[in-house]
C-alpha positions as CSV (number, residue, x, y, z in Angstrom):
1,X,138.6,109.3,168.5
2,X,138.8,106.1,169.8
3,X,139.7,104.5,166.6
4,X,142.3,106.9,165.4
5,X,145.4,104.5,166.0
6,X,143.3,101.6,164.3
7,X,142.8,103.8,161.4
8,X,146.2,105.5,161.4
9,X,147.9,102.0,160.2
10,X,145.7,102.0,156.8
11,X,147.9,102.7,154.1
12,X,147.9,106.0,152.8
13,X,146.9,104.9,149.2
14,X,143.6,103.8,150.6
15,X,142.5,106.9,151.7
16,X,141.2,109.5,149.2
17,X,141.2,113.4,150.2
18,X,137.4,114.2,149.9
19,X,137.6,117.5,151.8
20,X,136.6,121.2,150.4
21,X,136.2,124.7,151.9
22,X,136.1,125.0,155.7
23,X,137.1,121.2,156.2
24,X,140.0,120.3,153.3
25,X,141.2,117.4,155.3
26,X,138.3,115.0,155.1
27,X,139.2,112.1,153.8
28,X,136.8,108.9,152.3
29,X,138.4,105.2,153.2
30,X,138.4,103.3,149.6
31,X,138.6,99.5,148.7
32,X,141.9,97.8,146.8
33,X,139.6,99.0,143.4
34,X,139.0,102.4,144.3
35,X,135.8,102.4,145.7
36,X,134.7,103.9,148.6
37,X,133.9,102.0,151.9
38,X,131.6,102.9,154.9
39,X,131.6,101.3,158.2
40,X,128.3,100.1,160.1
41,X,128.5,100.3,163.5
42,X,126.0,98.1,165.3
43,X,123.3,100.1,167.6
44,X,123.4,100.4,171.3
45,X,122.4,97.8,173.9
46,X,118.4,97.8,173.8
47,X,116.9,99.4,177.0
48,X,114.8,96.2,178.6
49,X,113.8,98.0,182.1
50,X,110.0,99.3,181.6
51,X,111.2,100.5,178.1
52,X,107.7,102.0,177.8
53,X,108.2,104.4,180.0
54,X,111.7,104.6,179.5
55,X,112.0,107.1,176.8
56,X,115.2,105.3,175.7
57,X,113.8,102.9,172.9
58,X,111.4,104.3,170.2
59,X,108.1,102.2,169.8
60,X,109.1,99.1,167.9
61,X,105.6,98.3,166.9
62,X,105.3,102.0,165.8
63,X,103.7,102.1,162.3
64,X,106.2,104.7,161.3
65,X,108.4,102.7,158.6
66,X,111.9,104.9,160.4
67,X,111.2,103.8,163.7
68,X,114.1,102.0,165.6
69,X,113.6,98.4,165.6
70,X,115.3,95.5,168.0
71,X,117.9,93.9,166.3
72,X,118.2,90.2,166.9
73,X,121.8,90.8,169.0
74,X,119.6,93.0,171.4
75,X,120.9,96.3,170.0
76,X,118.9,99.3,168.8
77,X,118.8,99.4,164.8
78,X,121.0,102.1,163.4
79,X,119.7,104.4,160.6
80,X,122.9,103.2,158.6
81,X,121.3,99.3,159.2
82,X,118.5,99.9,158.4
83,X,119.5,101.4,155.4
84,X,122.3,98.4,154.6
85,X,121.7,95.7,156.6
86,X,122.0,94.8,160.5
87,X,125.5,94.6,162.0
88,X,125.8,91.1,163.6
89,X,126.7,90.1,167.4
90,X,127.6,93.5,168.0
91,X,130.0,93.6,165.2
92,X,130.5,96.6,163.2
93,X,131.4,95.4,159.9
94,X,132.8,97.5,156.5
95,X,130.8,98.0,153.3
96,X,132.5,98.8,149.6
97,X,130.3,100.3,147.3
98,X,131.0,98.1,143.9
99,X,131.8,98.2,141.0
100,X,128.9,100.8,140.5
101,X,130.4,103.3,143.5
102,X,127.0,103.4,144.6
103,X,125.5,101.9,148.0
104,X,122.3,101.6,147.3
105,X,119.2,101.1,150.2
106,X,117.8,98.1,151.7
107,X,115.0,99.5,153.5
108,X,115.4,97.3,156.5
109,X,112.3,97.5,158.8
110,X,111.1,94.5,159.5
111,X,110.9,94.1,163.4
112,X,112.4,91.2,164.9
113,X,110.8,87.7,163.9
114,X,109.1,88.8,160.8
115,X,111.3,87.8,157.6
116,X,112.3,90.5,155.6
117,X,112.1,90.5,151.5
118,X,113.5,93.3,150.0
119,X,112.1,95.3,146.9
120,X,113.7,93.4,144.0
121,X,112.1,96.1,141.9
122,X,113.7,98.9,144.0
123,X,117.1,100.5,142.1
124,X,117.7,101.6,145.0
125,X,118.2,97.9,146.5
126,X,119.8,96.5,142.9
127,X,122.2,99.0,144.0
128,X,123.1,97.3,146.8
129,X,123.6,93.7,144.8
130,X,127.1,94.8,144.0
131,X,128.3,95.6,147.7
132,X,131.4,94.0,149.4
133,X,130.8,92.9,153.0
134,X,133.8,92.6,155.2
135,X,131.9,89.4,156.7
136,X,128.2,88.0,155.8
137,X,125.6,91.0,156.4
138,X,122.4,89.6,154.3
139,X,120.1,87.4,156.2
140,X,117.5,87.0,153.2
């Protein structure tokens, strides 16, 4: 809701009618090409007051690989950074799928400090090669 003015001034030939059924107005922002974009929005402000006993931040040190992590601008990592990359300074940013119309999956874990190395092997991350950033996302 609170971005509904900022989005009503996008041209009308960048939005593409995705909708079926119950919800036939959903619509999918594309790219100048075609191709459909996604915005990251960085996580909340990390909970620093005895976050152990806090319940407000998961376990960062948790071996579970899906666990939120700090990010380095002291927010919460999103599932969507995690999966693409970490917004920056608190700045969402927008991602273009490529040429291939697929996003792909980074796999972002890595807690803060610890360099991360994506899976070249991965398809899932060559997916991602092709991405358009609307500023600098990749760290690595």
């Amino acid at each position: 809701e609170s971005c509904r003015s900022m989005l009503a001034r996008i041209e009308p030939n960048f939005w593409n009618r995705i909708g079926t059924g119950s919800d036939p107005d959903d619509l999918i922002l594309l790219d100048s090409w075609g191709r459909p974009i996604t915005v990251i929005f960085a996580g909340r402000d990390w909970y620093d007051k005895s976050p152990r006993n806090s319940g407000l931040n998961d376990e960062e040190n948790a071996s579970d690989a899906s666990s939120v992590r700090r990010d380095a601008d002291d927010t919460i990592r999103t599932f969507e950074e995690r999966a693409f990359g970490p917004a920056l300074n608190q700045r969402l940013y927008f991602m273009s799928a490529g040429p291939d119309q697929r996003y792909g999956w980074l796999g972002h874990h890595t807690p803060i400090g610890e360099y991360f190395v994506p899976d070249q092997d991965d398809t899932r991350y060559r997916r991602t090669q092709d991405n358009l950033y609307s500023y600098e996302v990749r760290q690595w």
